[in-house]
BABAMI-154917 format. One record per atom (N, C-alpha, C, O): residue in one letter; atom name; x, y, z. Coordinates in Angstrom, 1 decimal, m for minus. Each point is the difference from the previous one (the first is absolute). Layout:
BEGIN
{type=A	atom=CA	u=X	v=Y	w=Z}
...
//
This chain:
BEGIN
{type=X	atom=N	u=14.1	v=70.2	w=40.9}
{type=X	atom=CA	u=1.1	v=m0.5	w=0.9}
{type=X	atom=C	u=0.7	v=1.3	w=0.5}
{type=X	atom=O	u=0.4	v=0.9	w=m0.7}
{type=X	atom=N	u=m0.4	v=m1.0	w=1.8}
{type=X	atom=CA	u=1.1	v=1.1	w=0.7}
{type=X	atom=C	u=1.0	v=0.4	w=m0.2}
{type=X	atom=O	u=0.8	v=m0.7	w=m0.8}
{type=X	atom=N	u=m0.5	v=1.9	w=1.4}
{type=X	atom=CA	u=2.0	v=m0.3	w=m0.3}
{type=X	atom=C	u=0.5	v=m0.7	w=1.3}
{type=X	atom=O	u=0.8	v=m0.9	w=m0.4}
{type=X	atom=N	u=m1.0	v=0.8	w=1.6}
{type=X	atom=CA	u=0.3	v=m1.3	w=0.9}
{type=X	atom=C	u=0.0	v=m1.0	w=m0.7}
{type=X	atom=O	u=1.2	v=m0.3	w=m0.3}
{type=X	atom=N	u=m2.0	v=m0.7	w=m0.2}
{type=X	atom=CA	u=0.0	v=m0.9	w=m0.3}
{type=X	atom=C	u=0.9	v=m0.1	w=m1.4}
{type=X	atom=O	u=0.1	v=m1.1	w=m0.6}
{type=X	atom=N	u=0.3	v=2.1	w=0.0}
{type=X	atom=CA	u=0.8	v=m0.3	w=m1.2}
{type=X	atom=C	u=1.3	v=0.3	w=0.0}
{type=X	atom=O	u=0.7	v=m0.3	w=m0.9}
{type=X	atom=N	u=m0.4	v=1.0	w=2.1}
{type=X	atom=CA	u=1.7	v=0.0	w=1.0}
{type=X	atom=C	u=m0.3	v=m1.2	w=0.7}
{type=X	atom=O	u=1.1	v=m0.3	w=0.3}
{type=X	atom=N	u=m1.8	v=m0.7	w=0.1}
{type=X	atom=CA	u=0.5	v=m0.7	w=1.0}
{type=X	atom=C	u=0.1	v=m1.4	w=m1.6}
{type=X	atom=O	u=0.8	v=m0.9	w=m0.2}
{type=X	atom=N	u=m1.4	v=1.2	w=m0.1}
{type=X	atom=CA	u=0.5	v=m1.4	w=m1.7}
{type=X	atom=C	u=0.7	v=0.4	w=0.0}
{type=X	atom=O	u=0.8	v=m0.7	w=0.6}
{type=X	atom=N	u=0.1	v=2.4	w=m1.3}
{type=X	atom=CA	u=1.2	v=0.0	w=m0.6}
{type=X	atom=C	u=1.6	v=m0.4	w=1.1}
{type=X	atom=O	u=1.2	v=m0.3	w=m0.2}
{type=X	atom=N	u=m1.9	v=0.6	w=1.4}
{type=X	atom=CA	u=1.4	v=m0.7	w=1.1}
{type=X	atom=C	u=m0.3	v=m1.3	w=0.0}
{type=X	atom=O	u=1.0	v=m0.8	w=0.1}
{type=X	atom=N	u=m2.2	v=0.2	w=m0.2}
{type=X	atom=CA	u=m0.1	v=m1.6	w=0.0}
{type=X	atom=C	u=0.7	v=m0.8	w=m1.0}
{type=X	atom=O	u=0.6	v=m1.1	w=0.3}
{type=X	atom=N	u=m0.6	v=1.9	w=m1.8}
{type=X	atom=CA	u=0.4	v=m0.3	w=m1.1}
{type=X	atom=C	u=1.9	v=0.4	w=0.2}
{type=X	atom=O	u=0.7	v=m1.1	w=0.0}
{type=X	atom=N	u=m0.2	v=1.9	w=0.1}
{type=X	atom=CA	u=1.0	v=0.1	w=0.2}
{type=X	atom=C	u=0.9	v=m0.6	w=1.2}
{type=X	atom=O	u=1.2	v=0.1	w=m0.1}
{type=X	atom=N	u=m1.8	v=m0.8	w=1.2}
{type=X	atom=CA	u=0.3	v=m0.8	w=0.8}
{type=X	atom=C	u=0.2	v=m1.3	w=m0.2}
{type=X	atom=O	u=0.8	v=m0.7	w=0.6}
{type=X	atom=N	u=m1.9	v=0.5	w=m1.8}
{type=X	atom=CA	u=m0.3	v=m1.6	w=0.1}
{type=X	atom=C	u=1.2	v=0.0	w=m1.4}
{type=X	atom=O	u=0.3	v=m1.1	w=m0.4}
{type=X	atom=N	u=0.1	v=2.1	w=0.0}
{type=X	atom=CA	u=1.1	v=m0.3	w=m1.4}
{type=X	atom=C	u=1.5	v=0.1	w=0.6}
{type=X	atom=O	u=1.0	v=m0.4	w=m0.6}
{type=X	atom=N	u=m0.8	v=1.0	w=1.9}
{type=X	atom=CA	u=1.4	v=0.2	w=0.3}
{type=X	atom=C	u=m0.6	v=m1.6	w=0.9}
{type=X	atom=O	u=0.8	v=m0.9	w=m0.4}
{type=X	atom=N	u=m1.6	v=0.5	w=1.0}
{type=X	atom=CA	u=0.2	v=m1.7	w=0.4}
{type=X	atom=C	u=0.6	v=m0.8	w=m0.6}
{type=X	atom=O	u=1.1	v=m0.6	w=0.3}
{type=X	atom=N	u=m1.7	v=0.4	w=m1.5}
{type=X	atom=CA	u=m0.2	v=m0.7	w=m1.2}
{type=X	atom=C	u=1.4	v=0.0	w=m0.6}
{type=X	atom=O	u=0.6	v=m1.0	w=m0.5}
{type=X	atom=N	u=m0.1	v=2.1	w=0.6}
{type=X	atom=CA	u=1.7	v=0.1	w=m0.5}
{type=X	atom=C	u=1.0	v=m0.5	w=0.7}
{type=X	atom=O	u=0.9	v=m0.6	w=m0.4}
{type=X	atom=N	u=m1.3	v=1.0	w=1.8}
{type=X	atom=CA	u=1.2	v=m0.9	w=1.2}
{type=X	atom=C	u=m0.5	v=m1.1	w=m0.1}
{type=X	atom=O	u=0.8	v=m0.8	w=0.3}
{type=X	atom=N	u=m1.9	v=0.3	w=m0.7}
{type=X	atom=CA	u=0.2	v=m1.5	w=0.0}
{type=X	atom=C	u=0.7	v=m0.6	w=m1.2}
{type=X	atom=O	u=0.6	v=m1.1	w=m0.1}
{type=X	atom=N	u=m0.9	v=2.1	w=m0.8}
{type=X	atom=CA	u=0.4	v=m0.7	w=m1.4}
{type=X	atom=C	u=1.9	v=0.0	w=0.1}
{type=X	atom=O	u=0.9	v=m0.8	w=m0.5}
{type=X	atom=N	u=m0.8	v=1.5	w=0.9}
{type=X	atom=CA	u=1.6	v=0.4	w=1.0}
{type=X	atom=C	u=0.6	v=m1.1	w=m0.2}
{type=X	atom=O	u=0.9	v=m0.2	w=m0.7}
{type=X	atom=N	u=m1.9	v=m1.0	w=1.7}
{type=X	atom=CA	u=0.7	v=m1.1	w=0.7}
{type=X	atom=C	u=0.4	v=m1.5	w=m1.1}
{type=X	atom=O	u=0.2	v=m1.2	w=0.3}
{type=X	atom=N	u=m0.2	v=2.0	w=m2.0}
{type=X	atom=CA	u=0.4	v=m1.0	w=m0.6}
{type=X	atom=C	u=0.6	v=m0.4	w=m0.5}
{type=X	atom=O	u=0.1	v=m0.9	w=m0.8}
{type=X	atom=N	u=1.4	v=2.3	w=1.8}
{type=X	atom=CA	u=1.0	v=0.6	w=m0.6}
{type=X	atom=C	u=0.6	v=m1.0	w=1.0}
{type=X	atom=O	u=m0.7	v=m0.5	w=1.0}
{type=X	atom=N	u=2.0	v=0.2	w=m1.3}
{type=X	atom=CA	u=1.4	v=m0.5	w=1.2}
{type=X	atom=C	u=m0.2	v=1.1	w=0.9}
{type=X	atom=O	u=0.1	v=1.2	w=m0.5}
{type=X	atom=N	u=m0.5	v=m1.4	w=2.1}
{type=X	atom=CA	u=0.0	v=0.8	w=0.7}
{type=X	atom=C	u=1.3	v=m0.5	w=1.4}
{type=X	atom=O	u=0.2	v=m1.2	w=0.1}
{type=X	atom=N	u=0.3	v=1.9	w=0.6}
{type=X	atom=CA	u=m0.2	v=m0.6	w=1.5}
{type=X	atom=C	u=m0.8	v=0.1	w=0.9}
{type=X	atom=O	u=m0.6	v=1.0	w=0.2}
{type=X	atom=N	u=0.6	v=m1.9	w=0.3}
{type=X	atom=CA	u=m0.8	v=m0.4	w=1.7}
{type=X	atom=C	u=m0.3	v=1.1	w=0.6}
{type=X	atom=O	u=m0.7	v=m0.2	w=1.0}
{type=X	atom=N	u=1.1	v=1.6	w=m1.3}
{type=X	atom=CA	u=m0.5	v=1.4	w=1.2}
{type=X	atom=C	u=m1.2	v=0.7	w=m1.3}
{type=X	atom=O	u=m1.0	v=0.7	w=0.2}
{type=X	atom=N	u=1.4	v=m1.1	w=m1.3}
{type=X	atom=CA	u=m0.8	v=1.0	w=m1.5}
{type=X	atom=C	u=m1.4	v=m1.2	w=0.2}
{type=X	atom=O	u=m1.2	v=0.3	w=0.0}
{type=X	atom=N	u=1.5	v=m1.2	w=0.0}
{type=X	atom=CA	u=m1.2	v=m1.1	w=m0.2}
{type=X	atom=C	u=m0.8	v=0.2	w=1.2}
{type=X	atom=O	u=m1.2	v=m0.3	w=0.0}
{type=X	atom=N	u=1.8	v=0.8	w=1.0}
{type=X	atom=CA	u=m1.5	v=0.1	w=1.0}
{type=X	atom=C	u=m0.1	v=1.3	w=m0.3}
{type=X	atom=O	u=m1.1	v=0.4	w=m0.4}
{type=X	atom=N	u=1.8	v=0.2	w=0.5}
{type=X	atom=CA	u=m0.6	v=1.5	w=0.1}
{type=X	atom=C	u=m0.9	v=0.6	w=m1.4}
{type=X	atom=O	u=m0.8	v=0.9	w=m0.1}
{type=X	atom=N	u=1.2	v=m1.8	w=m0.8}
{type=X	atom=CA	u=m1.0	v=0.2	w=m1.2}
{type=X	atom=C	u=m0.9	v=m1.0	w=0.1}
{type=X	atom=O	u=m1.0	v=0.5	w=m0.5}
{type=X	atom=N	u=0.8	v=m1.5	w=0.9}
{type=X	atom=CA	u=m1.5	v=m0.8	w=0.6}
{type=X	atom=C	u=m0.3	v=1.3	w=0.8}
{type=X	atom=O	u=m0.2	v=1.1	w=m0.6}
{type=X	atom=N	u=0.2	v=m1.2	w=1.8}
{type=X	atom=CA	u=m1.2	v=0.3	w=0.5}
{type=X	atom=C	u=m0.1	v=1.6	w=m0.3}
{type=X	atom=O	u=m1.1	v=0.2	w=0.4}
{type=X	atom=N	u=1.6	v=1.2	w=m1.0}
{type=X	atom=CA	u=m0.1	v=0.9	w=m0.4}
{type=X	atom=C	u=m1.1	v=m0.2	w=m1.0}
{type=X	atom=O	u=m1.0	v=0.7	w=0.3}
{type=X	atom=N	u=0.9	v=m1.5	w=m1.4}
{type=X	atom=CA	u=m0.8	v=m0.7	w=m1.4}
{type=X	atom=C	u=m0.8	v=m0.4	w=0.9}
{type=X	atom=O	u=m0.8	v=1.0	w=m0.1}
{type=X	atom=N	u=0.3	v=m1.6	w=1.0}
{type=X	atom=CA	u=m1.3	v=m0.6	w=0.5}
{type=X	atom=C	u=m0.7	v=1.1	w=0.9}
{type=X	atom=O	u=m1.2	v=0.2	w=0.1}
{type=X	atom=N	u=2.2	v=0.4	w=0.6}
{type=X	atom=CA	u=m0.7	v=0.7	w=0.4}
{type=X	atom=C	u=m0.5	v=1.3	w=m1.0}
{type=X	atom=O	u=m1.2	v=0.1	w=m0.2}
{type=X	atom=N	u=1.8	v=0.5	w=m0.1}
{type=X	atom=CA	u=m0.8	v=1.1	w=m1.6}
{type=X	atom=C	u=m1.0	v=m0.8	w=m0.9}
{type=X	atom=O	u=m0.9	v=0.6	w=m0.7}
{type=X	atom=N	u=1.0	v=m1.8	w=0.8}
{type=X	atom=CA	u=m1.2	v=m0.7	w=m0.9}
{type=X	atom=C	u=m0.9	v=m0.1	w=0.5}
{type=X	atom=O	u=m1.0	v=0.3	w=m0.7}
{type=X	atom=N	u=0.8	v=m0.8	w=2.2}
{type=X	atom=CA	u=m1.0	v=m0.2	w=0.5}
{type=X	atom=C	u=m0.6	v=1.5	w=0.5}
{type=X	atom=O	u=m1.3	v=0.1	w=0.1}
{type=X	atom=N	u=2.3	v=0.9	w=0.1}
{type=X	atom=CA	u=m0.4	v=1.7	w=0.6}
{type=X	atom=C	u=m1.1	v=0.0	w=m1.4}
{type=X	atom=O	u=m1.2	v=0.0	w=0.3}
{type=X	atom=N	u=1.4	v=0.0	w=m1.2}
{type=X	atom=CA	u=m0.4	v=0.4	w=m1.4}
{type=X	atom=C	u=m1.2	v=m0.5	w=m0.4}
{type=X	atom=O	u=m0.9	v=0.7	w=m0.4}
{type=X	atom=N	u=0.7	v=m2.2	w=0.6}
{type=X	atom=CA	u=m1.0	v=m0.7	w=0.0}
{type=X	atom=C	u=m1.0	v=0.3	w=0.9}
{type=X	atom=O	u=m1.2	v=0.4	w=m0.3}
{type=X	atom=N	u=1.6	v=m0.5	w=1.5}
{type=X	atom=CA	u=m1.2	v=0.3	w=1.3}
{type=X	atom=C	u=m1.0	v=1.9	w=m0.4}
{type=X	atom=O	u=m1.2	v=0.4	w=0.0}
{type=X	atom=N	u=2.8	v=0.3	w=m0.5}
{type=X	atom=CA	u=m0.7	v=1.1	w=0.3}
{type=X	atom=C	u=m0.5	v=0.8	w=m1.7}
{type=X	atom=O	u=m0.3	v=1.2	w=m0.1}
{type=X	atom=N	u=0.2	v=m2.1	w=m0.8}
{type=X	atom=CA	u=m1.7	v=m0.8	w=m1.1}
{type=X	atom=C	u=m0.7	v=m0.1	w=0.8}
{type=X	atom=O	u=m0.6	v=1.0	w=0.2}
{type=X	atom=N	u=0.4	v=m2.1	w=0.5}
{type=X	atom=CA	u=m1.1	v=m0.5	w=0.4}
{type=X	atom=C	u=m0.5	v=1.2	w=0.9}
{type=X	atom=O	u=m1.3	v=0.2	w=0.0}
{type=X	atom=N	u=2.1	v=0.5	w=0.7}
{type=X	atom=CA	u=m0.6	v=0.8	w=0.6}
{type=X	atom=C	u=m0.7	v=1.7	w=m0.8}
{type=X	atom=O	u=m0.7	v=0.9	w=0.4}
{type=X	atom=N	u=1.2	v=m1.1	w=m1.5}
{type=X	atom=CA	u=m0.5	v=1.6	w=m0.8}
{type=X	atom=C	u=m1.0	v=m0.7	w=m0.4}
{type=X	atom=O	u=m1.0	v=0.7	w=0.1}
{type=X	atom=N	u=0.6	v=m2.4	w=m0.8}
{type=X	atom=CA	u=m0.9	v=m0.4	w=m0.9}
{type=X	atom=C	u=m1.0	v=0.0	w=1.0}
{type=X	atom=O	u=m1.1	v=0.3	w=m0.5}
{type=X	atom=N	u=1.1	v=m0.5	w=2.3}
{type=X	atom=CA	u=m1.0	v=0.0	w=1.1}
{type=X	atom=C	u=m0.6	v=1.6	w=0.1}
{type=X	atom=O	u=m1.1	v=0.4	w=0.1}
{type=X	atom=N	u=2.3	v=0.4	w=m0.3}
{type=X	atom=CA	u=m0.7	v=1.6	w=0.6}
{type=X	atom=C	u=m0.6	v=0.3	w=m1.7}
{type=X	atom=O	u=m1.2	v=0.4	w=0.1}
{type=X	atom=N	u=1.5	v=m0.4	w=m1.3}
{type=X	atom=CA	u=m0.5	v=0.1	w=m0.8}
{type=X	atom=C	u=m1.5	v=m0.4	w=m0.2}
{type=X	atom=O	u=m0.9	v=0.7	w=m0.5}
{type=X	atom=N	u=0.6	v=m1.9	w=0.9}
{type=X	atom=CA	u=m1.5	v=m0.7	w=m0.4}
{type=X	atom=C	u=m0.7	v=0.6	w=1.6}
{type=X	atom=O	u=m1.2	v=0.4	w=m0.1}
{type=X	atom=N	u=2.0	v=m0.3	w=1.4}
{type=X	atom=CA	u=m1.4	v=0.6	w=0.9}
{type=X	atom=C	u=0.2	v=1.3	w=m0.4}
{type=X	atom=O	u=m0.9	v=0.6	w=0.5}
{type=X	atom=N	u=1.6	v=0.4	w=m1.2}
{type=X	atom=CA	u=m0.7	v=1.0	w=m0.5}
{type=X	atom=C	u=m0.5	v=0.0	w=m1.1}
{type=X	atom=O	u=m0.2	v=1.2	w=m0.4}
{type=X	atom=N	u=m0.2	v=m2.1	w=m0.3}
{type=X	atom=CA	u=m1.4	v=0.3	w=m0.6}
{type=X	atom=C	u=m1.1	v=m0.9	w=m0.4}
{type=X	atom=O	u=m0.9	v=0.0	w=m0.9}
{type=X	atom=N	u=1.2	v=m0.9	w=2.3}
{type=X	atom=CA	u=m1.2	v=m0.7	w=0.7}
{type=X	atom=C	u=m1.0	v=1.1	w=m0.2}
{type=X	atom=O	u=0.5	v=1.1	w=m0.1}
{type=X	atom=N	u=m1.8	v=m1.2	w=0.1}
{type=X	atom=CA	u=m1.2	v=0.9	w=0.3}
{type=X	atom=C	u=m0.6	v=m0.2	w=1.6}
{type=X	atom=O	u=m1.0	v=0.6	w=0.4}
//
């Protein structure tokens, strides 16, 4: 495994944990400006995090496709 592909997990990984937190945020008494802005902040870092897995787990396997 590369070091590209083991920086792009460790920002995937630390992306997809600060999501995960603003969402978990929302279970607190918030107001109406903290509840959107912690939705879509949380979905978006979750989903940045997730996609860009899938994208180290893609460049990882075509490099060492034969």
């Amino acid at each position: 495994m590369s070091w590209q592909v083991l920086i792009m997990y460790a920002v995937a990984a630390v992306l997809s944990l600060a999501g995960a937190w603003l969402l978990l945020l929302l279970t607190r008494p918030q107001g109406p400006a903290a509840v959107y802005v912690y939705r879509m902040a949380g979905i978006m870092a979750l989903a940045a995090g997730v996609v860009l897995a899938f994208s180290a787990t893609a460049m990882w396997r075509w490099s060492t496709t034969p």
